[in-house]
C-alpha positions as CSV (number, residue, x, y, z in Angstrom):
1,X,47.1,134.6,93.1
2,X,45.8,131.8,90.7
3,X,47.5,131.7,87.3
4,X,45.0,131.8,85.1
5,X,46.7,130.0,82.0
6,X,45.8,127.2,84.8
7,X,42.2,126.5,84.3
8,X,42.6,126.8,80.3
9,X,45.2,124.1,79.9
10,X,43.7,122.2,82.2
11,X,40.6,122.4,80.1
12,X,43.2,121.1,76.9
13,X,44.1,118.4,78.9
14,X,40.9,116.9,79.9
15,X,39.6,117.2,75.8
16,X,42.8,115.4,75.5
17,X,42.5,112.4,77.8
18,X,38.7,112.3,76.2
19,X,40.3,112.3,72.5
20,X,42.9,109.8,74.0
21,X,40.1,107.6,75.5
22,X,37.5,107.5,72.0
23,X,40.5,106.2,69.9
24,X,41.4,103.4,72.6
25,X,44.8,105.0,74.0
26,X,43.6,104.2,77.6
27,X,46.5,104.2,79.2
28,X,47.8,108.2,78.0
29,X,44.2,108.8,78.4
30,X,44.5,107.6,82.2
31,X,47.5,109.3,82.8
32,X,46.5,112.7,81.2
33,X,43.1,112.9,83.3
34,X,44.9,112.2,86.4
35,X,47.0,115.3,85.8
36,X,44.0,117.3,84.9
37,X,42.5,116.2,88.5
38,X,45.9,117.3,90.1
39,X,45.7,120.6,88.8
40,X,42.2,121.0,89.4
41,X,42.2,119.9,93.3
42,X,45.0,123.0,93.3
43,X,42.7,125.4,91.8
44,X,39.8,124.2,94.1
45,X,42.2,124.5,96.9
46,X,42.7,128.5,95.9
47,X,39.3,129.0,94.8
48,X,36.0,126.4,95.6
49,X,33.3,128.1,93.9
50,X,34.6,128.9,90.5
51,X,37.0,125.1,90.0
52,X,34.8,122.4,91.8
53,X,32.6,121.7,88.9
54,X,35.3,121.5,86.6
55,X,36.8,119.2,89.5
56,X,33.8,117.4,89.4
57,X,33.7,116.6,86.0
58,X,37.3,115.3,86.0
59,X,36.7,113.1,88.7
60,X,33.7,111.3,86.7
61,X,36.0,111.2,83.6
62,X,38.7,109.7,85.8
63,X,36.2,106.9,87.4
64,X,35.4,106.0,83.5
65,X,39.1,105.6,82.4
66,X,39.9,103.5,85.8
67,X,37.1,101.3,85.1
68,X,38.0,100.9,80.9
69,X,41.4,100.1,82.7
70,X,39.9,97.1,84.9
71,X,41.1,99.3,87.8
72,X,37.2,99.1,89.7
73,X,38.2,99.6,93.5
74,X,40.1,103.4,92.3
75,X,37.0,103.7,90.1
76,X,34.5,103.4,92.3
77,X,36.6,105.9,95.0
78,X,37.0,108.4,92.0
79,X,33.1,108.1,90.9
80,X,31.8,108.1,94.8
81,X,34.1,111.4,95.0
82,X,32.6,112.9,91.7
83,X,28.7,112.3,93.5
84,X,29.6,113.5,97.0
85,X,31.2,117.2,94.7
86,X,27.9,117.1,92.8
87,X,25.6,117.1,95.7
88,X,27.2,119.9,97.3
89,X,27.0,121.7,94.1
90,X,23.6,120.8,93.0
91,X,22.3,121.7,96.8
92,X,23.4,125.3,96.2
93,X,21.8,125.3,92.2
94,X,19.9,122.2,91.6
95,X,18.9,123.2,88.1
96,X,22.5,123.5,86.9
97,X,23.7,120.5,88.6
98,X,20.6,117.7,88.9
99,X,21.8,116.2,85.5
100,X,25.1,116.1,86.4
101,X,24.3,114.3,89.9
102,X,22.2,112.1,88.4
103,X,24.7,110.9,86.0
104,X,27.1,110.2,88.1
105,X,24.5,108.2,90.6
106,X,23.8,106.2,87.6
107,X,27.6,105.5,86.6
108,X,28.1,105.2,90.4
109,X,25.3,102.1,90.8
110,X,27.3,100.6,87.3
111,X,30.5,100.5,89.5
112,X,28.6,99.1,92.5
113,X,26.8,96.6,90.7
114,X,30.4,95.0,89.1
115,X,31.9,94.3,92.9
116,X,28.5,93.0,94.1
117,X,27.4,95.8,96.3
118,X,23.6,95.1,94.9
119,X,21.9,96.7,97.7
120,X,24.1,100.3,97.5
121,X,23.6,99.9,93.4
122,X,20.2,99.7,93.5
123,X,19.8,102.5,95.8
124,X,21.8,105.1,93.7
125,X,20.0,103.5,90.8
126,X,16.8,104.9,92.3
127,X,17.8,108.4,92.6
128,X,19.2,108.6,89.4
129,X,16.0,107.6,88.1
130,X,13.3,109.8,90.4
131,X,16.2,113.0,89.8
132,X,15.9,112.1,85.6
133,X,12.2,111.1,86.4
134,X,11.5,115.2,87.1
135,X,13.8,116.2,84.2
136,X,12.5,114.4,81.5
137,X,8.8,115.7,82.7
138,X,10.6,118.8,82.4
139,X,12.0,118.7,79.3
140,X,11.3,115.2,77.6
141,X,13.5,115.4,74.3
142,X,16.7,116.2,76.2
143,X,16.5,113.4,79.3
144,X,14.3,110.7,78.2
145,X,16.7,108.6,76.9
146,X,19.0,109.2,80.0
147,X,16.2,107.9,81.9
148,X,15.6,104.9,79.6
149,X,19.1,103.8,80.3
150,X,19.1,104.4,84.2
151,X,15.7,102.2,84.1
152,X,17.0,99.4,81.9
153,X,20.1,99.1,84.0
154,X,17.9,99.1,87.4
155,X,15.5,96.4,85.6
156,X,18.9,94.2,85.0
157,X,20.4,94.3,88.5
158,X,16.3,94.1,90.1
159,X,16.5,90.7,87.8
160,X,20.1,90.0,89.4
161,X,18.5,90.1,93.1
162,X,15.6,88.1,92.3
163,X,13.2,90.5,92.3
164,X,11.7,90.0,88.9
165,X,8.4,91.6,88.9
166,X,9.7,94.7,90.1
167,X,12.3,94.4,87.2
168,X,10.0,93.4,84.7
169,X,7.9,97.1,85.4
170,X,11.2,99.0,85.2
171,X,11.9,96.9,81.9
172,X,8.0,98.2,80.9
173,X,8.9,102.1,81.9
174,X,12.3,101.9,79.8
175,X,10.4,100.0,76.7
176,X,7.5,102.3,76.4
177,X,9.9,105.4,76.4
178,X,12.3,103.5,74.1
179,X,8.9,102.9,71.5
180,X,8.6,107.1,71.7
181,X,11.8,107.9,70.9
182,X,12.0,105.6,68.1
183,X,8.7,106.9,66.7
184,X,10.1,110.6,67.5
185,X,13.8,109.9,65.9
186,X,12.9,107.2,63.4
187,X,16.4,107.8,61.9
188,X,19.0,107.3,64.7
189,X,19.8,103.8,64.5
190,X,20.8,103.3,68.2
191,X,17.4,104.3,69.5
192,X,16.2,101.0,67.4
193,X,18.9,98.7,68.8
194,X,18.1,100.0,72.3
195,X,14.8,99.4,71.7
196,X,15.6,95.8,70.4
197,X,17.6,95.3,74.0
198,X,14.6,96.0,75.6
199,X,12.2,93.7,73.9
200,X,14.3,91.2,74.8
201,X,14.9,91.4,78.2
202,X,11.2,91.7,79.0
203,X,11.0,88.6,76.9
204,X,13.7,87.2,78.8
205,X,12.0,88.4,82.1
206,X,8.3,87.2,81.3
207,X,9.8,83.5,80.7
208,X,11.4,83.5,84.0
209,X,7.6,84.6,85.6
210,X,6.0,81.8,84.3
């Protein structure tokens, strides 16, 4: 019979390893959210349905706080284990777990990208993007910016590979949606300086085209 103190101090833990992480104690933070993915793989062994996405969301945490730790080989393992959980979970209820998937896709195509696996990055890259594509069409205020960043990053790693016209139109998407949400949230400063990144790689991409 699961303990059920289980799943609520492993919840602590994980807020822990996050609190851990934002004030730059990286390596407690490491070693607390590998004990939150211990505990979690036990309660998943005892019960699937009701622990994987916890599991799930451990395991992305986990690939973040190996890469802040230079550790990318146990990263990418952690973040490729964090999609393959999500796309079992969002097969049996997309609409809970799309976002989730698509977030760790685009985390997943970061980590792929650092080691040079261009061609693997850039197709994760595209299903973030056509997954946040259909939310943000869904519900524009709450995933444009999500897809603004999985666009940018695509456009970067397009330029990377040489193809520069089809990183220059993925630059285009992420600017015009970066010009809305600065007209819609004129007060958030990091939609401006996001915006500002933007101008400049498609400035940056329109010398190179000449």
């Amino acid at each position: 019979e699961i303990d059920f103190l289980n799943p609520d101090f492993a919840g602590s833990l994980h807020n822990l390893a996050t609190r851990f992480a934002i004030i730059g104690l990286r390596e407690e933070a490491l070693q607390t959210i590998r004990e939150v993915v211990r505990m979690r793989r036990e309660l998943v062994e005892k019960n699937p349905a009701s622990f994987k996405p916890s599991l799930a969301a451990s395991l992305h945490s986990l690939a973040s706080m190996l890469s802040d730790m230079g550790l990318r080989e146990d990263a990418l393992q952690a973040n490729r284990e964090a999609v393959d959980m999500y796309k079992e979970l969002a097969e049996k209820n997309p609409a809970s777990f799309n976002p989730d998937l698509a977030r760790s896709l685009h985390n997943l195509a970061g980590k792929l990208s650092e080691i040079d696996l261009m061609e693997e990055s850039l197709e994760a890259s595209k299903t973030a993007i056509e997954m946040r594509r259909e939310r943000a069409k869904i519900n524009p205020n709450a995933f444009d910016e999500d897809l603004a960043v999985s666009l940018y990053g695509y456009s970067i790693n397009l330029s990377r590979v040489g193809m520069k016209e089809d990183a220059l139109s993925a630059a285009k998407e992420a600017l015009a949606i970066r010009n809305e949400l600065v007209k819609r949230y004129p007060n958030i400063l990091i939609f401006q300086e996001k915006l500002a990144n933007s101008q400049r790689h498609i400035a940056n991409l329109e010398g190179e085209l000449l």
